[in-house]
C-alpha positions in Angstrom: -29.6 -5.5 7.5 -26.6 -3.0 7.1 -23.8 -4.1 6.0 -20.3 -2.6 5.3 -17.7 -3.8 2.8 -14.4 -3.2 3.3 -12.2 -5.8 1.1 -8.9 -4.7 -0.3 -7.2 -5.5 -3.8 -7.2 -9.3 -4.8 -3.6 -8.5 -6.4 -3.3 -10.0 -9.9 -7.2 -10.6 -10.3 -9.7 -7.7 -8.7 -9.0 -4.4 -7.7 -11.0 -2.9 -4.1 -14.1 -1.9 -6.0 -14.2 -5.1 -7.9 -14.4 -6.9 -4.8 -16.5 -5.1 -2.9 -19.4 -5.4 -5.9 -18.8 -9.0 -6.0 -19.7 -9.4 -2.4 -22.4 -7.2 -2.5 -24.1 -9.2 -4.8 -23.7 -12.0 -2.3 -25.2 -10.2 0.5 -28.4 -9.0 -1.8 -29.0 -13.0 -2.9 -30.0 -13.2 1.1 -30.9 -9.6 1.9 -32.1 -7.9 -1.3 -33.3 -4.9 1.1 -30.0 -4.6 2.9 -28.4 -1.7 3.5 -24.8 -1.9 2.5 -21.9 1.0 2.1 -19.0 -0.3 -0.1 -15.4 1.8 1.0 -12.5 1.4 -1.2 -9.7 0.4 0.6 -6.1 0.7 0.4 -2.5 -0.1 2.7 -0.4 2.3 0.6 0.2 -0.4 -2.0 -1.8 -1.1 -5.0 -5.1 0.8 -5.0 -3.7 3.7 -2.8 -4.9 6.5 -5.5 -8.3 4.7 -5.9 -9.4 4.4 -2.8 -8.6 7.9 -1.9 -10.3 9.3 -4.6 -13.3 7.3 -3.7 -12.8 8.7 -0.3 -12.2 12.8 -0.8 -12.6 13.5 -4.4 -10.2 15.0 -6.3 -8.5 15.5 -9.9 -5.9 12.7 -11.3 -2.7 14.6 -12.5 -0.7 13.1 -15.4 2.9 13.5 -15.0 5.7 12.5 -17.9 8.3 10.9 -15.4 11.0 8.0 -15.6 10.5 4.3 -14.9 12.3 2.2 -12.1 15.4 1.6 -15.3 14.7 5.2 -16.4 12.5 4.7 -19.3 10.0 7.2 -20.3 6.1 6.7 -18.5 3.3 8.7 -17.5 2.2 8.6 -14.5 -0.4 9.8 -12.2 -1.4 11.3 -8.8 -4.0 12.6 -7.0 -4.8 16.5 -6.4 -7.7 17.2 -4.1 -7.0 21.3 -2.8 -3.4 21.5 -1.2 -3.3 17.9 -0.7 -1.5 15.5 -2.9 -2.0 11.7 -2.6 1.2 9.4 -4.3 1.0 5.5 -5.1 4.8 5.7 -5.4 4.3 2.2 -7.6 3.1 4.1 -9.9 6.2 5.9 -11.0 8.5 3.0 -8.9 6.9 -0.2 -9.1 7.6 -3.9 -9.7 4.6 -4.4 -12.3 6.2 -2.2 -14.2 9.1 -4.1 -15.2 8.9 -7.5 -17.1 10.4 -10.4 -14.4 14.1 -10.4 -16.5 14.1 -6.7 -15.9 14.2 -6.9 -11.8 17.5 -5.5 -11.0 16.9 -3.3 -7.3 20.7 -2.7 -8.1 19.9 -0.4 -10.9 16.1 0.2 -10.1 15.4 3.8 -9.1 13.0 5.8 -7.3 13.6 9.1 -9.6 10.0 8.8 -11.2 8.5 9.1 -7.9 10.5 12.2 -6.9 9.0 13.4 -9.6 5.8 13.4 -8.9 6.6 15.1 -5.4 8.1 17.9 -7.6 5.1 18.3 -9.6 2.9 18.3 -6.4 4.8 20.8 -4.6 4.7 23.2 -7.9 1.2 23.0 -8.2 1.0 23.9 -4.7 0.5 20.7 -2.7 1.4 21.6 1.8 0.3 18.2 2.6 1.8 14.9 0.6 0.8 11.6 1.5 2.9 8.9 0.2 2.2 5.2 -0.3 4.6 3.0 -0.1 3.4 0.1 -1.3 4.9 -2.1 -4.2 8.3 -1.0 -5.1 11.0 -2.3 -7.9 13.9 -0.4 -5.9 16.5 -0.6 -3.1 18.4 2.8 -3.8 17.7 4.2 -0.1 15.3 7.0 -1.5 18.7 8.4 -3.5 16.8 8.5 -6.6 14.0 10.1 -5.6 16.6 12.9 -3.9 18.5 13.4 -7.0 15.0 14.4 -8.8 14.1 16.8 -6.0 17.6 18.3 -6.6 16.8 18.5 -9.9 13.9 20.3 -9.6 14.5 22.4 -7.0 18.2 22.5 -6.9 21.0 21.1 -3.9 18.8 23.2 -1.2 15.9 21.5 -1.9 14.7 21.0 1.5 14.4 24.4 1.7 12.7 24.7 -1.0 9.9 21.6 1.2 10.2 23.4 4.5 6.2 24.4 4.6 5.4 21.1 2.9 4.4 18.3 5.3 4.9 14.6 4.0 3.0 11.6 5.5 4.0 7.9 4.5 1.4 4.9 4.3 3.6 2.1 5.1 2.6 -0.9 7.0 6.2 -2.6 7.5 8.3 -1.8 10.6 11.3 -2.6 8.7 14.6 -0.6 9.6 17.1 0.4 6.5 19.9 -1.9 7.2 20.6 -5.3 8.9 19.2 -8.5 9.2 15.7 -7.0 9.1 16.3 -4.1 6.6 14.9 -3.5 3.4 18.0 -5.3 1.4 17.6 -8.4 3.5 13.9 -8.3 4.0 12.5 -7.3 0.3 15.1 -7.4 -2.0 14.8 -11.3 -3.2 11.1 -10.7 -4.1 12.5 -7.5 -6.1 15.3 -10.2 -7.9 18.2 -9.5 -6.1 20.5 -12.6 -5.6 22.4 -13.0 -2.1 25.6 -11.6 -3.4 23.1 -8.3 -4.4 21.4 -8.6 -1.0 24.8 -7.6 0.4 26.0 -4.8 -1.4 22.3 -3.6 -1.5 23.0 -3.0 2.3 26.0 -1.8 2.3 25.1 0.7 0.1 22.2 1.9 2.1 24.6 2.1 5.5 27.1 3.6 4.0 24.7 6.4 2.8 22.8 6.7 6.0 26.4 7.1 8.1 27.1 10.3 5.4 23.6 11.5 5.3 23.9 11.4 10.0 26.9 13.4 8.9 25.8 15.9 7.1 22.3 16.6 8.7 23.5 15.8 12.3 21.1 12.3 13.0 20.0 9.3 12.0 16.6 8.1 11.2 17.8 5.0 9.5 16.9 2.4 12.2 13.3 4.3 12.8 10.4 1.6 11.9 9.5 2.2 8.3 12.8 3.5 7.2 13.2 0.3 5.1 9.8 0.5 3.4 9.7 0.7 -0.2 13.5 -0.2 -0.5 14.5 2.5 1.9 12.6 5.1 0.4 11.1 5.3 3.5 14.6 6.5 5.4 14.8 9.2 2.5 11.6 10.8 3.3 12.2 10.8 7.0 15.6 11.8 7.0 15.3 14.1 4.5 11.9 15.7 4.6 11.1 14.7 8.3 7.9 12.6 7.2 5.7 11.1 9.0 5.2 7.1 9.0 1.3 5.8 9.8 -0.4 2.7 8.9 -1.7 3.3 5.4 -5.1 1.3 6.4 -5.1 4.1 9.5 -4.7 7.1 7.4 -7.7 5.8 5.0 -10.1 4.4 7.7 -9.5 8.0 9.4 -10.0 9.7 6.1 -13.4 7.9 5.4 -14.5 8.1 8.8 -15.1 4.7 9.0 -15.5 4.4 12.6 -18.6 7.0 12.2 -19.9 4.5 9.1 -19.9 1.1 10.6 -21.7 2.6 14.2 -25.0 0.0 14.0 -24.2 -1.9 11.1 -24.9 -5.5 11.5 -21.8 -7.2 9.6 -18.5 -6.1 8.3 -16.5 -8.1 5.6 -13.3 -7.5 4.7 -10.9 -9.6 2.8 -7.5 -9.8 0.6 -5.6 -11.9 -1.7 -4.5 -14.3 1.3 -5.0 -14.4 5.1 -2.9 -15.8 7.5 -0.6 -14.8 10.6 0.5 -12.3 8.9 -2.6 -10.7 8.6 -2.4 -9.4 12.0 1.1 -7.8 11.1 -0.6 -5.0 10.8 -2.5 -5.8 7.2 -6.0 -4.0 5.8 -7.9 -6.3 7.6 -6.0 -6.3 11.1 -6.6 -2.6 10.6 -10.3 -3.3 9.8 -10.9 -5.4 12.7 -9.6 -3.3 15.1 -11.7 -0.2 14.1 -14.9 -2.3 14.0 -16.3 -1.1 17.1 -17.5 -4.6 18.2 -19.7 -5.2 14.8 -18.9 -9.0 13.7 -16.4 -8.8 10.8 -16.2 -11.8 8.2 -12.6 -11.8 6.7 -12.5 -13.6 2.6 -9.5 -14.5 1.3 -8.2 -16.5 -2.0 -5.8 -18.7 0.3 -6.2 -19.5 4.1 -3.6 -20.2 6.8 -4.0 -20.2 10.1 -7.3 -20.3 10.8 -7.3 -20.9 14.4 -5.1 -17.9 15.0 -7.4 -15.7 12.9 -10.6 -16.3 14.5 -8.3 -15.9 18.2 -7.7 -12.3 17.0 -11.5 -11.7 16.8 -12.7 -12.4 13.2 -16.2 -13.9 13.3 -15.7 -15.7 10.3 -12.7 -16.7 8.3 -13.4 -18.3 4.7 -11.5 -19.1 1.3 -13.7 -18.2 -1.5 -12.0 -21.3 -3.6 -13.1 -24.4 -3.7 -11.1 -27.4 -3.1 -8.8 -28.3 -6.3 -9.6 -25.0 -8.0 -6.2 -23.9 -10.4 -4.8 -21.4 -9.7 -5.0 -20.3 -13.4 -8.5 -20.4 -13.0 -8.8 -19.1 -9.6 -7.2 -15.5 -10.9 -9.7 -15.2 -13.4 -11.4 -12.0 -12.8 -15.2 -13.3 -13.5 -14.5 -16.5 -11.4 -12.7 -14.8 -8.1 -16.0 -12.6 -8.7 -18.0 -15.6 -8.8 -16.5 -17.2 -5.7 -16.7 -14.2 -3.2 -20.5 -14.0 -4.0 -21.1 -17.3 -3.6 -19.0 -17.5 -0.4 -21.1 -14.3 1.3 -24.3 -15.6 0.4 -23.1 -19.2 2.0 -21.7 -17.0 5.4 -24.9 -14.9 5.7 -27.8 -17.7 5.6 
């Protein structure tokens, strides 16, 4: 029996790895002798830096940079040759503010800007960005400003040999109805009177920046990832936008790795339509080569339309009437996805 577990971050309760472990005990309860490959996975949100790691190797670099309201963190990346990895969250994100500190009217991505300094002085030519997980909406203008900092007002000079690849799984434009204001900027506690001058901000800094630079990448899918940070990198540093689960399936070669294995599981915090918006285990599914892939999940929705899309198996790892309290404890969620891959594999 070979078996390959690919199950991304239960947020809030188990990281990848976590995960993974917990479902390879399941598998061993049936099939002590199986053969099974765990692979850390990652979107470009929370995990990114782990999963690569896992993946290629490489040192963790400790940075001294700001927080979303400018307060004083460390925070890391990942160094592997000339290439830097960046969970932008780290310097950027939404768990690191308390829930009355969520203002993406003052949140900034300067702390991840950063890190891209520190990267390109220590030599980095390739940068891959995830994009996962933000506190901001400032367009990418804080994360300019620190570039400009570092580097001085012709800093794109300074990044011409330096290519710059984003993990971003939204096709979110800047502005509009489906920008990164109007999409993303309640969930980072903006109130509808901050949704609007959130956008208006970023157009108006779009229409100068098509001015200055002669076009406009604003309305390019991904530009409103991460509270626009996306538009900055591609406007700015002509970057790249992939699928994080893409770049990371590519990077393991996991097409090469799950050639004659018998099952796949995957899984995430919830599943439902959604899931096939271009999600970890969408991504999963598609580069499965035909081998059956079981999808896990703390919630279910849409069943129907996930076993349509070509998931052998789709299964909650809670039981009925389980709190949710008690659901997000580590050692239970644990608990549960063994116990739910030993039930799908007998």
């Amino acid at each position: 029996m070979r078996v390959v577990l690919a199950i991304d971050s239960f947020k809030g309760c188990l990281g990848s790895a976590e995960a993974n472990q917990a479902a390879a005990a399941g598998v061993r309860s049936v099939h002590p002798d199986a053969e099974i490959r765990e692979i850390t996975v990652s979107d470009g949100g929370e995990g990114f830096l782990e999963a690569f790691h896992s993946a290629v190797g490489g040192a963790f670099i400790p940075v001294a940079v700001k927080d979303p309201l400018l307060r004083d963190i460390e925070a890391h990346y990942l160094l592997d040759g000339h290439t830097a990895i960046i969970e932008m969250a780290r310097a950027s994100g939404l768990t690191l503010l308390a829930p009355e500190e969520r203002n993406p009217l003052v949140a900034t991505t300067y702390g991840t800007g950063q890190l891209v300094a520190d990267a390109v002085r220590r030599g980095a030519e390739r940068i891959l960005v995830g994009l996962g997980g933000s506190a901001t909406s400032d367009a990418g203008t804080g994360m300019l400003q620190a570039l400009e900092d570092a580097f001085g007002p012709q800093f794109r000079e300074s990044l011409e040999e330096v290519s710059f690849t984003l993990a971003c799984d939204v096709d979110n434009p800047l502005c509009g109805e489906n920008g990164a204001a109007q999409v993303y900027g309640p969930q980072k506690g903006a109130s509808g009177e901050m949704v609007a001058q959130l956008d208006a901000r970023a157009r108006r800094f779009a229409e100068e920046s098509a001015r200055r630079l002669g076009y406009d990448r604003s309305g390019e899918k991904g530009a409103g990832a991460a509270g626009g940070l996306g538009y900055a990198f591609l406007e700015y540093l002509d970057a790249e936008c992939r699928p994080g689960v893409a770049l990371l399936l590519e990077t393991v070669q996991f097409d090469s790795l799950v050639a004659g294995a018998d099952l796949v599981i995957t899984g995430e915090g919830a599943a439902d339509r959604q899931t096939l918006m271009g999600k970890l285990p969408s991504g999963i599914l598609e580069h499965a080569g035909g081998v059956p892939v079981c999808l896990v999940a703390g919630r279910v929705s849409d069943r129907d339309r996930l076993l349509e899309a070509g998931f052998a198996r789709v299964e909650c790892i809670n039981p009925p009437g389980l709190a949710l309290e008690e659901a997000l404890k580590k050692e239970v969620a644990q608990r549960n996805i063994a116990e739910t891959v030993r039930r799908c594999l007998k």
